[in-house]
N, C-alpha and C positions, 0 to 999 in steps of 0.2 A: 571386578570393581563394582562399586555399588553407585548404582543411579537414585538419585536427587528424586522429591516428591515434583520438585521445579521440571526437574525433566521430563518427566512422566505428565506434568497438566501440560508442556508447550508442545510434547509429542500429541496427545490426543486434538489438542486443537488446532494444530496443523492439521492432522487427519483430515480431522472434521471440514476444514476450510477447502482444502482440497477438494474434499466431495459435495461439498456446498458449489465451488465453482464448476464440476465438472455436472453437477444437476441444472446449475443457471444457463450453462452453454445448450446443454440440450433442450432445454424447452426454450431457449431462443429460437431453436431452428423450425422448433414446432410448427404447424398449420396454424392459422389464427383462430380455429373454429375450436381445434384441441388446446390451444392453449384459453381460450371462454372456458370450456368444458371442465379443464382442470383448476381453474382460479375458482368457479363457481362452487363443486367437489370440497376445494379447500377451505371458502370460507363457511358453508353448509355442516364440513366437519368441524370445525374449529367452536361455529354457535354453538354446535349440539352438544360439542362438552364442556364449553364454561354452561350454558341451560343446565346440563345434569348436576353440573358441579354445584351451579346457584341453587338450584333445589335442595341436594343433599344439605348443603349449608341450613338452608330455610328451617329442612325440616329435621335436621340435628338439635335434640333438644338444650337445656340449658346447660351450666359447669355444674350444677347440681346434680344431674340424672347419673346414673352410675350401669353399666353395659354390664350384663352378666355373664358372667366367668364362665368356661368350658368346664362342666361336671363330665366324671367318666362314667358316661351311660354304659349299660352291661351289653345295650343292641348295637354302639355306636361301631365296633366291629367288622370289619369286612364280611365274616363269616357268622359275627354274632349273630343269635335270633330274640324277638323279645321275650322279657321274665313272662308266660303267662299265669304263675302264679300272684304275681305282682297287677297283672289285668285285673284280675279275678277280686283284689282288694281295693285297688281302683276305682270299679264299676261300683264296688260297694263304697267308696267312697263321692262318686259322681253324687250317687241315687240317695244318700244320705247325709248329704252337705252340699253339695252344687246344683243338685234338680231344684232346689226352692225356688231359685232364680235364672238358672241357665239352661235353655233347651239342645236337645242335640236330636234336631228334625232330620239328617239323616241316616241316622241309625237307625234298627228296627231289632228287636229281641233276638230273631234268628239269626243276625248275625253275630249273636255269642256264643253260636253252636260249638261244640267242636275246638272252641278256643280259649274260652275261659269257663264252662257250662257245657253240663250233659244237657240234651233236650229235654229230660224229664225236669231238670232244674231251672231251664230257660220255660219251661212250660207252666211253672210255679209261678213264676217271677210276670212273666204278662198277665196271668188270671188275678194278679193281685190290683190290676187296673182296670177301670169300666171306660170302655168306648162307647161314645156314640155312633150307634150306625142308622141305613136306614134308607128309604123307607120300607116297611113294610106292604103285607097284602093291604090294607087301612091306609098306606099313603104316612102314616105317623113313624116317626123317630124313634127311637128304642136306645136301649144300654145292652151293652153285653161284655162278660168278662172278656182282657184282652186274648190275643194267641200272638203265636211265634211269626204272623207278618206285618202284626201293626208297629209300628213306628214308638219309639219313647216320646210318652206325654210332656207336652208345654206344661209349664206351668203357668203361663199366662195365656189368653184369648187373642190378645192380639198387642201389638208394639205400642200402641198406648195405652193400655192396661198395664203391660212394663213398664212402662217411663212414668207413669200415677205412681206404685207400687213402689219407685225408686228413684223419690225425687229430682224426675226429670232425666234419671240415666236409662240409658237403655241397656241391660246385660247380652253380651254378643253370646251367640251360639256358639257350641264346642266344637261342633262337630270336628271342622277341620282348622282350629283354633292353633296349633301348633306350627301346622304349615304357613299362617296366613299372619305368623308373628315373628319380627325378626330374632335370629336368638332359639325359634324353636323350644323344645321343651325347656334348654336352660333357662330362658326368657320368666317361661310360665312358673319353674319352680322358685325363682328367687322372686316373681313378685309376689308367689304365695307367702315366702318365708322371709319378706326384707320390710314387712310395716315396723316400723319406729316413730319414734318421737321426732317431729321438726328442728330442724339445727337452730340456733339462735339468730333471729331478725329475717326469719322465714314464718310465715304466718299464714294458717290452712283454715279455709270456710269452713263455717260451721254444717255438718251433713258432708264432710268430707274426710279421709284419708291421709296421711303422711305416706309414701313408698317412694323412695329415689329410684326403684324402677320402672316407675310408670313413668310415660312423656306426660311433663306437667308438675309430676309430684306427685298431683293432687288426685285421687281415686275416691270414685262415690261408693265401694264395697267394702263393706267392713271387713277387716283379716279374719275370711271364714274359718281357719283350721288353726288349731290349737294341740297342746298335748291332751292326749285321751281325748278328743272329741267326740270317739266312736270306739266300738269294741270289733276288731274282727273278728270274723268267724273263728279266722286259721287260729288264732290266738296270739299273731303277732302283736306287737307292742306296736301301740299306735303315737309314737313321738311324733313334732310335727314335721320333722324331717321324712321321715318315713311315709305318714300319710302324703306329703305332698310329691314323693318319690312316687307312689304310687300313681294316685293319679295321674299324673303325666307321665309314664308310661301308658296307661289305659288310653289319655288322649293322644298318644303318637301312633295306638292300634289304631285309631277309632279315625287319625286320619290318614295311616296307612297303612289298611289293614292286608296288603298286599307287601309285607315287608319282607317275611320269612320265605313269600316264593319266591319273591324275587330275587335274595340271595341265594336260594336255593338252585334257581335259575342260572344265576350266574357263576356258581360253582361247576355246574356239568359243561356249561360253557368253557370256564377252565380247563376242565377236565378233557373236554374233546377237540380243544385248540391247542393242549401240549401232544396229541396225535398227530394231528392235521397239520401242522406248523412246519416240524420237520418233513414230513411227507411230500407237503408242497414243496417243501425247499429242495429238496431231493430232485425231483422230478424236475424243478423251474434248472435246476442247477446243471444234472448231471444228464436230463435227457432231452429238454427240451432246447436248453441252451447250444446242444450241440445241433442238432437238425436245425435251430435259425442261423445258425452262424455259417454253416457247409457252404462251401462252393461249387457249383456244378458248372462245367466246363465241355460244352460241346466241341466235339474234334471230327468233324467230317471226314470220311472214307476217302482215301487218296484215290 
């Protein structure tokens, strides 16, 4: 026979009622100290989720802003590791469109060893920058070309230098920009690739931006990347999809450059837990479970 959607909602909330009565009798019987203890508990829990909830509301942005879609990144993968051919165009892309205004203070040249750059090309690439170091035997300041432990150059002196430079805005650091934005790289590529024009009876200051990706709208950087904005080396076609593929791979290395060991990691893990798994179970099963369970039965000598 076939049961009614009616039946189905008066059976669950019977259920329900039931276990609602049979939770009120129990904590009638409670202590009066545990019954404090758990009222207090419950109204403590209760704040804390309409507060998160009131938050999340707050700081959801307008019906305008538009959430970017899941791209199928090539590392997104269990086992994937990232493009570091795609690094390697990337970095060339940071250092020839995004260093104008964006610093990535924790990187340092040698950490493109090996990943995206031989040392002799990571070695090229610092000497084409002058440090400051210093002091000297004189006590005075010096230049010197860079090496493979200095850090990549600011392009500004200091965060009001930036906000001069950019009317009033301050460009955030890269370094770990992907982890630190909701969205991740999807986040970063489409607000590289989503400036447009304003919808109608939406109206953006002047020194500013249209992007429905960004909270607000409104963004003080012009849409740095274009088609052909640069030539790569490799000779890939630099469309702007492409270039901003790029990059944001390079900032997913650059904020976790520990990505490939750590799948790598977790693969032998796999690997030495389909050993170990049955092994144990073997043992918990067939040897061990018998020595807990025995009976031993003293019988005194008549």
């Amino acid at each position: 026979y076939l049961i009614s959607d009616l039946d189905i909602i008066q059976t669950f909330f019977r259920i329900l009622t039931h276990h609602l009565h049979r939770f009120k009798c129990r904590f009638l019987i409670l202590p009066k100290g545990r019954k404090i203890a758990l009222t207090t508990i419950g109204v403590l829990t209760t704040g804390g989720a309409g507060l998160a909830l009131m938050l999340q509301q707050s700081v959801k942005a307008s019906d305008l802003e538009l959430h970017p879609p899941s791209y199928p990144w090539s590392h997104n993968g269990l086992l994937s590791s990232l493009d570091h051919a795609s690094i390697r165009r990337g970095y060339q892309v940071y250092k020839q469109v995004c260093s104008a205004c964006h610093s990535m203070e924790y990187l340092a040249f040698r950490n493109l060893v090996g990943v995206s750059h031989t040392e002799a090309e990571v070695k090229t690439l610092a000497e084409e920058i002058e440090v400051v170091d210093g002091p000297d035997d004189t006590g005075e300041m010096f230049t010197r070309p860079g090496k493979l432990s200095d850090y990549f150059p600011k392009p500004y002196s200091n965060p009001e230098a930036a906000r001069a430079a950019n009317n009033g805005a301050l460009p955030p650091d890269l370094s770990y920009i992907v982890s630190a934005r909701h969205g991740g790289e999807d986040y970063v590529f489409s607000l590289l690739t989503g400036y447009c024009d304003p919808p109608a009876g939406v109206s953006v200051k002047e020194g500013l931006y249209y992007n429905p990706y960004f909270p607000g709208q409104a963004v003080g950087m012009a849409p740095p990347i274009y088609n052909e904005v640069l030539e790569y080396d490799d000779g890939t076609p630099a469309t702007m999809s492409q270039v901003a593929k790029d990059v944001c791979t390079f900032l997913r290395w650059a904020a976790e450059p520990e990505h490939d060991q750590r799948k790598r990691m977790g693969l032998k893990i796999l690997m030495g837990a389909s050993i170990l798994v049955p092994l144990v179970y073997y043992l918990k099963r067939h040897r061990w479970s018998v020595m807990k369970s025995r009976k031993i039965a003293y019988r005194p000598p008549k």
